[in-house]
C-alpha positions as CSV (number, residue, x, y, z in Angstrom):
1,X,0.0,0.0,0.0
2,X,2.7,2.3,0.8
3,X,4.6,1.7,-2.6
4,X,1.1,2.2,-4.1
5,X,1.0,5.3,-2.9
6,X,4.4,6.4,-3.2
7,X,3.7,6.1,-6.7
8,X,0.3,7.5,-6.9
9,X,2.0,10.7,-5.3
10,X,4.9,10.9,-7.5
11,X,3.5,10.6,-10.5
12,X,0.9,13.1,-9.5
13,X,4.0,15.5,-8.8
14,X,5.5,14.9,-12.1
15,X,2.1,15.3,-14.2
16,X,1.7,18.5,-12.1
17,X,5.4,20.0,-13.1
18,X,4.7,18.9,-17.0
19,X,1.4,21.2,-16.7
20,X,3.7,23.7,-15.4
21,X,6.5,23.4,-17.6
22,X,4.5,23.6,-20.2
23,X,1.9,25.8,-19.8
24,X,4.8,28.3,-18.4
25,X,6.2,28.4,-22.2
26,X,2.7,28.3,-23.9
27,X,2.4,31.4,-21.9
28,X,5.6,32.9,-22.7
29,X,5.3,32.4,-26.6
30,X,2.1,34.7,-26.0
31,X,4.3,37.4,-26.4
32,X,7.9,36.2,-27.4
33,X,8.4,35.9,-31.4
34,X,9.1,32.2,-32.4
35,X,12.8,32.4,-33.8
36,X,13.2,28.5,-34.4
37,X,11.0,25.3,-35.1
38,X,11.9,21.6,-35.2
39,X,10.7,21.6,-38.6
40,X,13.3,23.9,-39.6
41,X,15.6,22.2,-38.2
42,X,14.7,18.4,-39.8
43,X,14.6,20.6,-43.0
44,X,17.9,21.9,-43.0
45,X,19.6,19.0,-42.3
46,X,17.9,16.9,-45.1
47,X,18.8,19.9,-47.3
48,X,22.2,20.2,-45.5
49,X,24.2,18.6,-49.3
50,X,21.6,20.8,-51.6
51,X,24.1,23.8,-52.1
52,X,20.9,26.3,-53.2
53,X,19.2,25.4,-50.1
54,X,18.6,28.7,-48.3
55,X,16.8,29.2,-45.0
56,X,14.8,32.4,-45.4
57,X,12.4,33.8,-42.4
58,X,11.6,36.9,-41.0
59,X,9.3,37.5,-38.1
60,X,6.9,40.3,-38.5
61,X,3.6,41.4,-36.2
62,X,0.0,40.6,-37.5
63,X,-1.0,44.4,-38.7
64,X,3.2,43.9,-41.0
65,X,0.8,41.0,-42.8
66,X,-1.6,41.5,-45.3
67,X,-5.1,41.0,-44.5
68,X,-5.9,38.8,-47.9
69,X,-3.3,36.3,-46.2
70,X,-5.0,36.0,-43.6
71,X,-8.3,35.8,-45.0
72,X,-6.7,33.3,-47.7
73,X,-5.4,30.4,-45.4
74,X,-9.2,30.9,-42.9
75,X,-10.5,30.1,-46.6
76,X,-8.1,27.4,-47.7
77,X,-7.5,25.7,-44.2
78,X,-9.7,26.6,-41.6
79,X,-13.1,27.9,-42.5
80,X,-14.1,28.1,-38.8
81,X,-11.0,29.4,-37.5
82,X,-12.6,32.4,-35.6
83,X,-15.5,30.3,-34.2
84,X,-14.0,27.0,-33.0
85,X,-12.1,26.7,-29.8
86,X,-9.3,25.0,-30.9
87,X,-11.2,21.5,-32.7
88,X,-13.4,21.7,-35.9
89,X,-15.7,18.7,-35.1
90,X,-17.9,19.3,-38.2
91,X,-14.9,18.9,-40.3
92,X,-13.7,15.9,-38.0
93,X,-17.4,14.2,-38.7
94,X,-16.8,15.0,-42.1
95,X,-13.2,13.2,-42.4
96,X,-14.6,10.2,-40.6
97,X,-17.5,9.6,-43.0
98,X,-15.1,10.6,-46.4
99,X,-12.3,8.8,-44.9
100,X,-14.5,5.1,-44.9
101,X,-13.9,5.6,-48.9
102,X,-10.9,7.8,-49.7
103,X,-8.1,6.2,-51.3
104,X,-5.8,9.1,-49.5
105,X,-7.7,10.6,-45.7
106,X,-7.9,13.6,-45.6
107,X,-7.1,15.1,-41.9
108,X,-9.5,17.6,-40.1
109,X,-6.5,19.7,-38.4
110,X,-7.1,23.3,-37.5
111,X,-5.0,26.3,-37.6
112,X,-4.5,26.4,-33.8
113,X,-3.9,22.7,-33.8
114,X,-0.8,23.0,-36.9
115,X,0.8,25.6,-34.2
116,X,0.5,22.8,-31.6
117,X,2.0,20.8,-34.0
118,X,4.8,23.6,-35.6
119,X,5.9,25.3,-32.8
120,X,6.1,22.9,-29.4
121,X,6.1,19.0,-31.4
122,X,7.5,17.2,-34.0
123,X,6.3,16.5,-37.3
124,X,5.1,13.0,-37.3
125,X,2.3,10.9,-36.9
126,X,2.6,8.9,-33.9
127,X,-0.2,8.6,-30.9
128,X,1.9,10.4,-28.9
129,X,2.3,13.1,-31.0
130,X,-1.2,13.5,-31.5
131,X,-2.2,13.4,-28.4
132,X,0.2,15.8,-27.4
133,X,-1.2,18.0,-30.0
134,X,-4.3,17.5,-28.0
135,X,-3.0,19.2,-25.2
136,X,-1.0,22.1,-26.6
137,X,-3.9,23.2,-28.9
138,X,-6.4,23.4,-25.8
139,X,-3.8,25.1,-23.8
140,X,-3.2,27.8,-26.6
141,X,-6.7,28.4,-27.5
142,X,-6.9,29.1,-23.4
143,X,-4.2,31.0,-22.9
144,X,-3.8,33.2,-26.7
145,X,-6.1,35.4,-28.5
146,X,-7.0,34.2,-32.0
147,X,-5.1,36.8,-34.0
148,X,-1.7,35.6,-32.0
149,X,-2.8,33.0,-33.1
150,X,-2.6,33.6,-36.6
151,X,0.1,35.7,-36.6
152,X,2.4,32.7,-34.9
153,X,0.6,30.7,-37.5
154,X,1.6,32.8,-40.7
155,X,5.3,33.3,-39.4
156,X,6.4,30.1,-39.1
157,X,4.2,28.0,-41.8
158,X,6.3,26.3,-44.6
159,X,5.6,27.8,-47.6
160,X,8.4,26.4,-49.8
161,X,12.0,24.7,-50.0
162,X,13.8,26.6,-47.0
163,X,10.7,29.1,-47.2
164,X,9.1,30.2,-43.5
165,X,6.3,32.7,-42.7
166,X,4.4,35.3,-44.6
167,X,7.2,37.8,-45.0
168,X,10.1,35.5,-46.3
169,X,7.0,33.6,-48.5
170,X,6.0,37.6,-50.1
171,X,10.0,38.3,-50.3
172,X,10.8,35.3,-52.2
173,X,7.9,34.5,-54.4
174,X,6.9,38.1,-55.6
175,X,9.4,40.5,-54.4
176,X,7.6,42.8,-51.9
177,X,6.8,42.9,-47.9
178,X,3.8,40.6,-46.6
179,X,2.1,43.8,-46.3
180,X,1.8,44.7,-49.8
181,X,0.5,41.1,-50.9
182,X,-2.8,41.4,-53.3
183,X,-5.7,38.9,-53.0
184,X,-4.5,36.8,-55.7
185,X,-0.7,36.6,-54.2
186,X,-2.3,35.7,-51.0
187,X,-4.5,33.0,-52.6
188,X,-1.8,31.6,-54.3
189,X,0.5,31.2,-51.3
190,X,-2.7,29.2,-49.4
191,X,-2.5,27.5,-52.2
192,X,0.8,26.1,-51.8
193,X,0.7,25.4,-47.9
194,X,-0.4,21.6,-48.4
195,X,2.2,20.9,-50.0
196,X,4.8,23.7,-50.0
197,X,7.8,21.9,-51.2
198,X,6.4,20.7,-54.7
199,X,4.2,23.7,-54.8
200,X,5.7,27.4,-56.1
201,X,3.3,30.3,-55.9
202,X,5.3,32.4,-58.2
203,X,5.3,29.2,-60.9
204,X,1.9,28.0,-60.5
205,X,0.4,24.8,-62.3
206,X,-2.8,24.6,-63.8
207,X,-4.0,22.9,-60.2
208,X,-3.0,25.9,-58.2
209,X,-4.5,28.7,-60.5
210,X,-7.6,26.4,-60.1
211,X,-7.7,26.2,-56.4
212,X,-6.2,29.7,-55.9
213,X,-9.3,30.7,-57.5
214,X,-12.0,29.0,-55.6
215,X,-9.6,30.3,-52.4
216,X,-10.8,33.8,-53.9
217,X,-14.5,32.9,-54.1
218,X,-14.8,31.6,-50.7
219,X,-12.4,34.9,-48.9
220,X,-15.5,37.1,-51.3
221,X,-18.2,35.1,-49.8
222,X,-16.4,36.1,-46.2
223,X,-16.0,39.6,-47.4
224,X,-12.3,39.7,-48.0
């Protein structure tokens, strides 16, 4: 009984300092720029014998980024953005039932949930992971207002080969700040965010002039 409890209490002591620890540096990165990822990281290193691989970023506040960006990736990624708490269970019920016959499932994951995921994880796909992705995107949506949100969001998304965040993204692909972007530019970069390393704004296929425009139609039906 006493070795029961010894490790009843223990753990309990440890679970309470993981809350800690980690709510302590959700709560800092309220406020603190996020510099680095692990994804930057993995990239750089499988890029590290590509001798045109260049890391470009730039961290800039939400009103240094165009408002058609933002509008574009609520249209292309998370419709309900401002109105969910973190989860998007009618796109979750939707993924269950499309996912019984898609060749390829399609995920449900929410902007807040790819910070979880960006910022504080690892890209993978284990349990683990996911679970803690669980965890940090209810924590975030607790402790951050939505437009930190976003702005953490658009400076540290991939949104090419060694390309991070809106302002390195508007830099590279059409030679101007995030702030100058037009609706199209901004559409074409959402565009791209799927799959950002086979995907160039600035070159698009016939796919992404396609979905860049029905990007458009949905950020007109929003009133963007």
């Amino acid at each position: 009984m006493k070795t029961s409890r010894k490790i009843s209490k223990w753990t309990g002591v440890a679970l309470l300092c993981l809350f800690v620890f980690s709510a302590a540096g959700v709560l800092v990165t309220r406020w603190e720029p996020v510099h680095h990822t692990r994804l930057m990281s993995i990239r750089q290193s499988q890029f590290a014998k590509d001798k045109q691989f260049k890391h470009q970023y730039a961290w800039v506040d939400y009103n240094a980024i165009s408002p058609h960006l933002v509008h574009a990736v609520v249209a292309s990624e998370d419709n309900r953005f401002f109105q969910h708490h973190g989860f998007d269970w009618i796109e979750i019920q939707h993924a269950i039932k499309e996912n019984k016959w898609r060749k390829h499932p399609r995920g449900a994951s929410t902007i807040t949930q790819q910070v979880a995921k960006n910022v504080f994880l690892w890209p993978d796909n284990s349990w683990l992971r996911k679970g803690l992705e669980v965890y940090y995107t209810a924590l975030i949506e607790c402790l951050w207002p939505k437009e930190r949100i976003m702005e953490v969001y658009l400076n540290v998304a991939e949104m090419g080969k060694g390309v991070y965040g809106a302002e390195a993204a508007a830099q590279h692909y059409f030679k101007k700040n995030a702030s100058r972007l037009t609706a199209r530019e901004a559409a074409l970069i959402a565009a791209c965010l799927p799959s950002p390393l086979r995907r160039n704004p600035a070159r698009p296929s016939e796919y992404m002039q396609v979905r860049a425009s029905q990007i458009l139609t949905i950020m007109k039906q929003y009133g963007s």
